[in-house]
C-alpha positions in Angstrom: 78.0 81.0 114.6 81.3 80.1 112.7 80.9 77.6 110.1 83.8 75.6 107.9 83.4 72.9 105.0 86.2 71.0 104.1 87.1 68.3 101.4 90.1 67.0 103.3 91.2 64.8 100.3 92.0 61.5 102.8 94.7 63.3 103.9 95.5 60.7 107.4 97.8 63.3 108.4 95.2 66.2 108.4 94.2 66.5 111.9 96.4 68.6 113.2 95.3 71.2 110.6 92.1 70.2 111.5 92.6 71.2 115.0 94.3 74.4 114.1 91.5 75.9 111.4 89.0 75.1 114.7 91.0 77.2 117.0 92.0 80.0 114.2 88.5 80.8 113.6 86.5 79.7 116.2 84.7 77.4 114.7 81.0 76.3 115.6 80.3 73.4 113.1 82.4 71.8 111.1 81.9 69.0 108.1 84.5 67.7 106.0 84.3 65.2 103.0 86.7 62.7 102.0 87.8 62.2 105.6 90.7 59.5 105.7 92.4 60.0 109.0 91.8 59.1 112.9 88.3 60.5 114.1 89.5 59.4 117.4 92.6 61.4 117.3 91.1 64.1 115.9 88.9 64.3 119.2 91.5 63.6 121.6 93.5 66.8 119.7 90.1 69.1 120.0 90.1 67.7 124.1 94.0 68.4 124.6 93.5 72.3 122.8 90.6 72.6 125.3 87.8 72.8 122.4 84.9 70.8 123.7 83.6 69.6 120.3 80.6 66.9 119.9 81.0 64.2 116.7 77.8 64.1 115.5 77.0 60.7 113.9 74.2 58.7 111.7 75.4 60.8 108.4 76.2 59.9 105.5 79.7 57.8 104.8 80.9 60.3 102.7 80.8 63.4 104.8 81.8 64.1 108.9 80.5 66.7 111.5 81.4 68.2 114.6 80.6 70.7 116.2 80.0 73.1 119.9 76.5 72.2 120.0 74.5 69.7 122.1 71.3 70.2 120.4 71.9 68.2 117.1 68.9 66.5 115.4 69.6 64.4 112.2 67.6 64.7 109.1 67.2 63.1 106.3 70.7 60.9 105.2 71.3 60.1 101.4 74.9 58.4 100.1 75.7 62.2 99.2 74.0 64.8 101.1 73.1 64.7 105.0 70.7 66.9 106.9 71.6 68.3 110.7 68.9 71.1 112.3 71.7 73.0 114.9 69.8 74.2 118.0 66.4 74.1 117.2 67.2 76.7 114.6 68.7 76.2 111.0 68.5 73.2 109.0 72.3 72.2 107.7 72.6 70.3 104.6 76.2 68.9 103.7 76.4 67.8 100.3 79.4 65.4 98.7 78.6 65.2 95.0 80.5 62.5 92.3 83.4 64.1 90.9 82.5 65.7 87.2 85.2 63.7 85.8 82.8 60.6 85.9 79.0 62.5 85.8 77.8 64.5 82.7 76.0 67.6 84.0 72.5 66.2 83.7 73.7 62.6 86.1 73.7 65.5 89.4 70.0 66.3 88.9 69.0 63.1 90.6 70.3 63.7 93.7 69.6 67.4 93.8 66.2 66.7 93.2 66.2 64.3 96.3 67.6 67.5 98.4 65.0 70.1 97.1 62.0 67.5 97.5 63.7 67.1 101.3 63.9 71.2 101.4 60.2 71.6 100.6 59.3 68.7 102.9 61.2 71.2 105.9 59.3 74.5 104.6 55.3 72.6 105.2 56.1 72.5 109.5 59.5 75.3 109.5 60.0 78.6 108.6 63.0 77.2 105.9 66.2 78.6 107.6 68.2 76.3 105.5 72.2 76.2 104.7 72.9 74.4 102.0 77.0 73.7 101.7 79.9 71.2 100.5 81.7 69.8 97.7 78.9 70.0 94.5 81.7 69.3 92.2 80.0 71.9 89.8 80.6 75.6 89.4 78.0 78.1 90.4 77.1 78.8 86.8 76.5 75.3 85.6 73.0 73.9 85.3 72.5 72.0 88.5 73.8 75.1 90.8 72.0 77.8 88.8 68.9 76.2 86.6 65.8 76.7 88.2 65.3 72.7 88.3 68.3 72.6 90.1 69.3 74.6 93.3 68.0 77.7 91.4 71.1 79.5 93.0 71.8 83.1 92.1 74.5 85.3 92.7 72.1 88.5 94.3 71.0 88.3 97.6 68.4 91.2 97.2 67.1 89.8 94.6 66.1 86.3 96.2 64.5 88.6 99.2 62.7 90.6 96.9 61.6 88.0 94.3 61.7 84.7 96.9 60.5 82.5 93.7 61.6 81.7 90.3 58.8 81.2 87.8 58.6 78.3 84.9 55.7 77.4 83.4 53.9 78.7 86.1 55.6 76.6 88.6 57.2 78.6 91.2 60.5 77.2 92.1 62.3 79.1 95.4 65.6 81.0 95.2 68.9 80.3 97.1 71.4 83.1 97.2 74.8 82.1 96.2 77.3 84.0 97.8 80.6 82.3 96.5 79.7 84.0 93.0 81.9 87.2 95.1 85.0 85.1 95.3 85.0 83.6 92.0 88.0 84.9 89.4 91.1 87.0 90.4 89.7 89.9 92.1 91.0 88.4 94.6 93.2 85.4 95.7 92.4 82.5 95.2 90.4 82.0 92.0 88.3 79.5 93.2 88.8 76.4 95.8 90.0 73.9 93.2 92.2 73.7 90.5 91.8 71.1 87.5 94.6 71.0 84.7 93.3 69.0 81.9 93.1 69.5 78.4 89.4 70.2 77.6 88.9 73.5 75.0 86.5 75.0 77.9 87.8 74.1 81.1 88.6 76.9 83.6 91.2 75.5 85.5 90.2 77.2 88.6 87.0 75.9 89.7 84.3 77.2 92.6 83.1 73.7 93.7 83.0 74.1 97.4 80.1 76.2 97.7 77.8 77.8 100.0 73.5 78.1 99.7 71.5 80.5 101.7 67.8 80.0 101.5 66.0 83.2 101.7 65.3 83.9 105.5 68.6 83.1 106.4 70.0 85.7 104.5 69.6 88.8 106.7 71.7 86.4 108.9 74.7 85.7 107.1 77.6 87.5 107.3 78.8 88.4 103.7 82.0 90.0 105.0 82.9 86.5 106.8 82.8 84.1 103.2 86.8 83.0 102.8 88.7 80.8 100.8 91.0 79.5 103.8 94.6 79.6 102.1 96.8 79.6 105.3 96.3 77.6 108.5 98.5 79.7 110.9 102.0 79.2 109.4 101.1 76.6 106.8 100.3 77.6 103.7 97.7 74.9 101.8 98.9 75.8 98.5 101.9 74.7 96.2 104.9 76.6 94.3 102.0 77.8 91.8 100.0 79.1 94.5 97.5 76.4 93.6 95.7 73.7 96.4 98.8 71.5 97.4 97.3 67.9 97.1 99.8 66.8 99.8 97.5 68.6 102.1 94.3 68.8 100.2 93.5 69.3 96.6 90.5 71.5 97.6 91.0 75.0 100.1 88.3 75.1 102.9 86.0 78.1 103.0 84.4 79.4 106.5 81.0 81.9 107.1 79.3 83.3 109.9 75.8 83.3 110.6 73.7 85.7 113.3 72.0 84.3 116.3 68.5 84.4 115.8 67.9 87.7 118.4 70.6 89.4 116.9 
């Protein structure tokens, strides 16, 4: 199963590319935030290419979803986050978090608290295959990504299969693995999926705030080798002169993964 996110920036002129990242990588599901352009259009291009993709509606206003799939069951709907369960299978959650530039760090817990309370809720009747994935509009090393009252995300997969749990004050608090922790920083381009010039003494200018969560049975499932930073749409390229996110396209890159089928 091919998954993208994207923060299309209300880019009206976006389907096309829309279209083309579908067709370019196969894509299963699809959600995008900050959606501004023609959803009819955009399925009229998916019918004209061929691709027989499903809009999936009664989520929240600030995020979209499509996808291949018949078998969609909506979840639980907040004003940032929605829940989809995909073929009687795994549980999607989309998140669309405030931008930082108008939240201190504490002002997310709220809502991410609303999401794990959700999360636990699924675990009690499911076996937890759960995605968690979106725009946070935090880094993986800030509090509400990594503290253990927060998504309690960590960077090592075998370490979430092996330990499952965080402990604090003898609460147990469950792990997700973070995978986007491998993409972060120059190793490889790009740096991240966002780029913020201001002129704070600690900012990072690249920033990893489209992200993806894998809960701890999904793990075995997810394809480590398929995590990207999309950068290139078949000839276009979505980034400027400075090799940073063009905003005339979108000021965010979209990132794709693969998950195994279930008998695989």
């Amino acid at each position: 199963m091919n998954i993208a996110f994207w923060n299309t920036h209300q880019n009206k002129e976006i389907n096309s590319m829309i279209v083309n990242l579908v067709i370019q990588r196969d894509l299963d599901l699809v959600t995008l935030a900050e959606y501004g352009a023609n959803l009819d259009e955009l399925r009229e291009k998916l019918n004209d290419n061929g691709i027989r993709e499903y809009y999936i509606p009664d989520i929240c206003e600030r995020i979209k979803a499509f996808g291949k799939s018949t078998i969609v069951d909506p979840g639980y709907v907040d004003k940032y986050c929605s829940f989809l369960k995909v073929n009687n299978d795994i549980t999607f959650c989309t998140v669309h978090f405030p931008s930082k530039r108008f939240r201190e760090p504490y002002d997310y817990f709220s809502e991410i608290g609303k999401i794990i309370n959700e999360i636990k809720e699924i675990k009690k009747t499911e076996a937890g295959k759960i995605v968690v994935m979106g725009d946070f509009n935090q880094n993986p090393y800030e509090l509400g990504m990594i503290g253990f009252n927060g998504f309690n995300a960590i960077p090592e997969s075998m370490h979430v299969k092996r330990k499952k749990t965080r402990s604090h004050d003898d609460v147990e608090y469950p792990l997700f693995y973070n995978p986007m922790w491998s993409c972060f920083g120059d190793n490889s381009y790009p740096p991240g999926t966002y780029f913020w010039k201001n002129h704070s003494s600690t900012n990072p200018y690249w920033n990893m705030l489209d992200q993806v969560l894998i809960s701890e049975p999904m793990i075995d499932r997810f394809r480590k080798e398929s995590l990207e930073i999309v950068t290139e749409i078949g000839d276009v390229k979505l980034y400027d002169s400075n090799r940073q996110p063009n905003p005339h396209i979108s000021d965010h890159f979209p990132i794709v993964f693969s998950l195994d089928d279930e008998n695989m």
